[in-house]
C-alpha positions as semicolon CSV with decimal commas, in nm:
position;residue;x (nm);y (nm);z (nm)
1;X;-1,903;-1,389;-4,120
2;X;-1,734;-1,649;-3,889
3;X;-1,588;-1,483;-3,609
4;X;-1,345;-1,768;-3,492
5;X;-0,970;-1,691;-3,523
6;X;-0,818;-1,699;-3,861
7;X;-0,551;-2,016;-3,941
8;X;-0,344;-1,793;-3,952
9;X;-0,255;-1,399;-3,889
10;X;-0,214;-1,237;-4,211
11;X;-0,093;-0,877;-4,271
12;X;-0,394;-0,846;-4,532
13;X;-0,588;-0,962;-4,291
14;X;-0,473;-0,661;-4,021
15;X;-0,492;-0,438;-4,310
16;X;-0,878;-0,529;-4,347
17;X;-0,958;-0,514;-3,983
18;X;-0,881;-0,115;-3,993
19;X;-1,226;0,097;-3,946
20;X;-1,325;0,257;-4,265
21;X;-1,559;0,530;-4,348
22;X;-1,841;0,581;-4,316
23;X;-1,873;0,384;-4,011
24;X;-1,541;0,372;-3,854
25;X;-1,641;0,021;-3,651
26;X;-1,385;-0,166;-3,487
27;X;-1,410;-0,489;-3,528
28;X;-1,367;-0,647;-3,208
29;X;-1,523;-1,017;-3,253
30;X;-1,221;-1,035;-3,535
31;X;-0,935;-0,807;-3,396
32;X;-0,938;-0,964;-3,005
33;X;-0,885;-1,347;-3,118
34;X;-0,580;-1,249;-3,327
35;X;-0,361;-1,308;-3,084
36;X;-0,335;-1,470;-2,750
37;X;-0,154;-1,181;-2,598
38;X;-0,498;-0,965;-2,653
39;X;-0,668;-1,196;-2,422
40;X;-0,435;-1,204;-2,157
41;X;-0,491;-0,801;-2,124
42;X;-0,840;-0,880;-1,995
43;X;-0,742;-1,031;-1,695
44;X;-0,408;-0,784;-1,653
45;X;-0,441;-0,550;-1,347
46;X;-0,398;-0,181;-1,322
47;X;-0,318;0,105;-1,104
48;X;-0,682;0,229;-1,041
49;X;-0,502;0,584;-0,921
50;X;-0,403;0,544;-1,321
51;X;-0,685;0,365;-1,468
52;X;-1,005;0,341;-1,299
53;X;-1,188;0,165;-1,556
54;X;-1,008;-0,132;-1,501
55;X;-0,815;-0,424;-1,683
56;X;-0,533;-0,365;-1,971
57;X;-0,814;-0,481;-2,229
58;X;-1,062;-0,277;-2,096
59;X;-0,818;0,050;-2,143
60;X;-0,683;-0,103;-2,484
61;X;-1,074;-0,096;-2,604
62;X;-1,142;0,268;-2,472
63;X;-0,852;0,417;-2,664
64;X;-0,872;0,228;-2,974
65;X;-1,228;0,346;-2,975
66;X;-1,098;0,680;-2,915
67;X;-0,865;0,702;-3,121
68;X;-1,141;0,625;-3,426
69;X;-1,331;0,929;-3,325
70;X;-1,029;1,114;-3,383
71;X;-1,087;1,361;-3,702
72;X;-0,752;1,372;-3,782
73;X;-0,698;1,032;-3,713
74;X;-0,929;0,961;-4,022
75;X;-0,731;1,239;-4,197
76;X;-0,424;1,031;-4,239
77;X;-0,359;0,846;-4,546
78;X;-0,413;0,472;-4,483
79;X;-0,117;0,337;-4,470
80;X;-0,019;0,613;-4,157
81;X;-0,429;0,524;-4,007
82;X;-0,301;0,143;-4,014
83;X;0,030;0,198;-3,793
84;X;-0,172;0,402;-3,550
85;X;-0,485;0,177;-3,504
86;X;-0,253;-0,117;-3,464
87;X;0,005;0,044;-3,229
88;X;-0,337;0,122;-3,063
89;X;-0,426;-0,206;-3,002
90;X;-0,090;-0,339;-2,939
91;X;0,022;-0,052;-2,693
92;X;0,001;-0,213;-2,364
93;X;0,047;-0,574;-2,502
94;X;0,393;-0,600;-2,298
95;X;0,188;-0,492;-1,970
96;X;0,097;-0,917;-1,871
97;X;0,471;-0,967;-1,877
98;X;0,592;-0,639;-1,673
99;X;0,306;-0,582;-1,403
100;X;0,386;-0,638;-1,093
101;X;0,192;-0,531;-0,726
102;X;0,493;-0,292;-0,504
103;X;0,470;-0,297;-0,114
104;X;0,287;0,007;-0,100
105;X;0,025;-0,129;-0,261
106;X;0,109;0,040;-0,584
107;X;0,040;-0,170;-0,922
108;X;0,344;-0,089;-1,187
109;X;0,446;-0,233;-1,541
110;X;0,779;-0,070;-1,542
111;X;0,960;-0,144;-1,890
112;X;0,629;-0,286;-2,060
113;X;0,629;-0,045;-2,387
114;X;1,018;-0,171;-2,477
115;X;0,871;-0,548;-2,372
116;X;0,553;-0,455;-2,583
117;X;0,750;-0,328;-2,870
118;X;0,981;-0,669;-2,927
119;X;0,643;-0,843;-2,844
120;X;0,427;-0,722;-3,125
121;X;0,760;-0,734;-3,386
122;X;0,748;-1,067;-3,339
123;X;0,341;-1,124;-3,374
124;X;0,368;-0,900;-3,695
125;X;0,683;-1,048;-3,857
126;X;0,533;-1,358;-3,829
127;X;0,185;-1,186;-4,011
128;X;0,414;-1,142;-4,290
129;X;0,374;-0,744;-4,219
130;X;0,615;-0,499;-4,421
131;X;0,971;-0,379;-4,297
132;X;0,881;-0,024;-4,255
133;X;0,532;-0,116;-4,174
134;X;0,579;-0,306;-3,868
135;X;0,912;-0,092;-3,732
136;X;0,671;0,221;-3,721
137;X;0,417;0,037;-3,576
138;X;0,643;-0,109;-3,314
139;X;0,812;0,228;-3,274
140;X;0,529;0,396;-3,159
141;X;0,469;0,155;-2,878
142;X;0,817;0,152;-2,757
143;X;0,761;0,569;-2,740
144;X;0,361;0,553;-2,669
145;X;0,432;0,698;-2,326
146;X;0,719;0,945;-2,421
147;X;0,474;1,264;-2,503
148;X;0,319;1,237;-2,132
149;X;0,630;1,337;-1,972
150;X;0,808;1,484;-2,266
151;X;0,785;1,860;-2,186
152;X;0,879;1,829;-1,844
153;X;1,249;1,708;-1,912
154;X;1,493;1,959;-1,958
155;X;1,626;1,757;-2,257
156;X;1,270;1,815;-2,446
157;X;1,394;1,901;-2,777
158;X;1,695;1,595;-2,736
159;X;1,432;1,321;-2,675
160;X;1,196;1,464;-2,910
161;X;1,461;1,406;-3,192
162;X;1,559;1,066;-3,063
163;X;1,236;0,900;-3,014
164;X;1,193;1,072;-3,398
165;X;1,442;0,794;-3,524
166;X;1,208;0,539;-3,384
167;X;0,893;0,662;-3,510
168;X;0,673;0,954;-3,676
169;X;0,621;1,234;-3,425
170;X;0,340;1,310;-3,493
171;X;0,203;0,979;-3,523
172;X;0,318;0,916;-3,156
173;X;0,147;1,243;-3,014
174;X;-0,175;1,138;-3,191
175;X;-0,136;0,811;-2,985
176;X;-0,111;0,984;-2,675
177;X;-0,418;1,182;-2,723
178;X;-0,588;0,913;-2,749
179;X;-0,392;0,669;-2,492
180;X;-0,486;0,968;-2,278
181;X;-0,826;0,996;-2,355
182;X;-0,868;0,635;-2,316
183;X;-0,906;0,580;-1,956
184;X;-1,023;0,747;-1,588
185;X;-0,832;0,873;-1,398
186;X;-0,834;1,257;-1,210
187;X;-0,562;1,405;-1,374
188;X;-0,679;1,315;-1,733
189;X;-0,707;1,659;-1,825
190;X;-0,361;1,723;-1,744
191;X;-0,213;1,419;-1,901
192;X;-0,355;1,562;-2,239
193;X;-0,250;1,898;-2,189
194;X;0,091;1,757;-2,164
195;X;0,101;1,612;-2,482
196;X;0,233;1,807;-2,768
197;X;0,004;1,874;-3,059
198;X;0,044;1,656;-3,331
199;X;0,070;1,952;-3,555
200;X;0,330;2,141;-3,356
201;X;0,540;1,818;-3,367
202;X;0,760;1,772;-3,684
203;X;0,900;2,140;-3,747
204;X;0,853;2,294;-3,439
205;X;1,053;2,055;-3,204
206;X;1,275;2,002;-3,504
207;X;1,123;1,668;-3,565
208;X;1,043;1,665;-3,883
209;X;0,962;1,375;-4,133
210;X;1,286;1,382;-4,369
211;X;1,554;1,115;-4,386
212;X;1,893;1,203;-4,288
213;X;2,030;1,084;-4,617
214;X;2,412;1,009;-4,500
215;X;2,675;1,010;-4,262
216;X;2,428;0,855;-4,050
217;X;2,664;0,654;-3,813
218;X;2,846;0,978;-3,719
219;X;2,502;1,152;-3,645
220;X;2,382;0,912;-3,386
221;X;2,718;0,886;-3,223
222;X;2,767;1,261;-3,203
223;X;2,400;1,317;-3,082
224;X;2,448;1,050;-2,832
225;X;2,779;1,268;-2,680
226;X;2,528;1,518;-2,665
227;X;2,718;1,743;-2,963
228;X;2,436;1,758;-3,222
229;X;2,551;2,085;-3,281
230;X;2,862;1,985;-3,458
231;X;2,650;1,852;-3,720
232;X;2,565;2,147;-3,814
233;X;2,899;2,291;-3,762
234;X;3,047;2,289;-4,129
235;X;2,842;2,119;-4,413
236;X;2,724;1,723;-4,489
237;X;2,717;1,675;-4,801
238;X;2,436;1,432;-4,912
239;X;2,531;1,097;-5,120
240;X;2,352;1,025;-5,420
241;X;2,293;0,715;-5,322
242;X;2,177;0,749;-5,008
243;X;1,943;1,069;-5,037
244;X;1,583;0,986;-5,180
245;X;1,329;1,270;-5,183
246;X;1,126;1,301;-4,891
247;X;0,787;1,448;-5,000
248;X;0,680;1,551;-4,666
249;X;0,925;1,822;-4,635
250;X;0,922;2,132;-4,932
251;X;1,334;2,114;-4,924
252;X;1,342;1,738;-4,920
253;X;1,616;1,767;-4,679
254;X;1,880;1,994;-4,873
255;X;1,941;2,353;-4,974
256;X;1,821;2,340;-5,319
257;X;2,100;2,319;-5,567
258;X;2,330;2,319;-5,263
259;X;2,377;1,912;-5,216
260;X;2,426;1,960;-4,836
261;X;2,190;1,937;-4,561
262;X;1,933;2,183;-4,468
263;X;1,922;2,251;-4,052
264;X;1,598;2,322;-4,075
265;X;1,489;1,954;-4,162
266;X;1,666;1,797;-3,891
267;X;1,737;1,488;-3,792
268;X;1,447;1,214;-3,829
269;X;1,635;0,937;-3,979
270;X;1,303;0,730;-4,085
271;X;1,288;0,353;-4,052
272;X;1,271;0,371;-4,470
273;X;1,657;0,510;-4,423
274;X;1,749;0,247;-4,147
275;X;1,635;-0,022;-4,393
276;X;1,804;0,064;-4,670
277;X;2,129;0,157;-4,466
278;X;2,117;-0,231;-4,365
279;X;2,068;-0,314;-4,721
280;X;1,689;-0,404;-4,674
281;X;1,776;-0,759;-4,525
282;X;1,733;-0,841;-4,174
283;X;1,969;-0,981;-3,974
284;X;1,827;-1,187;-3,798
285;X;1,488;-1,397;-3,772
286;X;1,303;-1,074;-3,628
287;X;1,432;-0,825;-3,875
């Protein structure tokens, strides 16, 4: 097998590069050549206090590999293994950009998971990659650093259902393990005790993986005034057109035979919802 870059960067290609049983590999001779921005991680400083083993690639490799090990990483279905493993390998791809070396000595890449996110839209729009593909993929890096710090805020529960419009919850805590568990540092231990359980993610923190199938313009702007619990308030009813099943969730986001909205399925409106609320056409070259 040739290991020299492809013409060109296909999402089949991507699709074929995730580890499979029953050797989980990565493929690194294939996966690194991709793209240029890979190769620029390798000579990308960090904050040894942060991450003693080095370079951006060095820490993109470690939690990549990590993240493989990861039973129920290899539990997922494959289309939810593919987001992860490429949001893996992507995560840090805005650091080149954002890194910069403070007064103090201090090495920082403030801002580099929102520069990493339009980065790798861009790489995987070009790759051909699926709308709701590629948003959860890109998702997950914009929020890959969100479950470090998430308990500590006093709007936990807030954020939690925010970032859930961006991305799968769960999805991003299983990042996070890994992102955690991919480097050295002296407070690893409590960096990963931080980070919710992927398990305790969807129903617990009221982030579940339902659709909010309408009114969705007056749920962001009243959650954003910081009044989600007028939502709630007095019934939504759900429009037929705008309320496919979500399997995930055993009410698929209604009272049974009630038409309206069940509190307990909360408020992740998925990327699936966001595309067909824009009518499934981007809007511009990037989507």
């Amino acid at each position: 097998m040739s290991t020299s870059k492809p013409a060109r960067t296909s999402y089949g290609i991507l699709f074929e590069l995730v580890p499979t049983a029953p050797v989980w590999k990565v493929d690194w001779q294939w996966i690194w050549p991709l793209w240029q921005h890979l190769g620029a991680l390798d000579s990308c400083p960090q904050d040894p206090h942060y991450h003693g083993e080095g370079d951006v690639g060095t820490h993109t490799r470690m939690v990549v590999e990590a993240l493989v090990s990861l039973r129920r990483w290899r539990d997922l279905s494959t289309w939810q293994r593919s987001c992860v493993f490429w949001a893996a390998v992507l995560h840090d791809i805005g650091k080149p950009m954002t890194t910069s070396f403070e007064e103090n000595g201090r090495i920082t890449s403030r801002g580099h998971s929102r520069v990493g996110a339009r980065i790798a839209r861009q790489l995987l729009w070009e790759a051909g990659a699926p709308f709701d593909w590629r948003e959860q993929v890109c998702g997950l890096i914009a929020c890959h650093q969100i479950p470090f710090w998430l308990i500590e805020r006093k709007d936990c529960q807030r954020q939690a259902i925010k970032t859930s419009w961006k991305c799968q919850a769960d999805l991003v805590c299983l990042h996070a393990e890994a992102d955690a568990m991919g480097r050295i540092c002296a407070d690893q231990q409590s960096i990963l005790d931080n980070v919710p359980s992927p398990n305790s993610c969807s129903r617990k923190t009221a982030v579940s993986a339902c659709r909010l199938p309408s009114q969705m313009t007056r749920a962001v702007l009243l959650f954003l005034k910081n009044r989600i619990g007028i939502l709630f308030s007095k019934p939504m009813k759900a429009s037929n057109a705008m309320s496919p099943s979500c399997p995930d969730c055993p009410v698929q986001g209604k009272t049974p035979g009630s038409g309206q909205i069940d509190p307990t399925c909360l408020l992740s409106a998925s990327i699936r919802f966001v595309k067909a609320w824009a009518g499934g056409r981007p809007a511009t070259r990037e989507g």
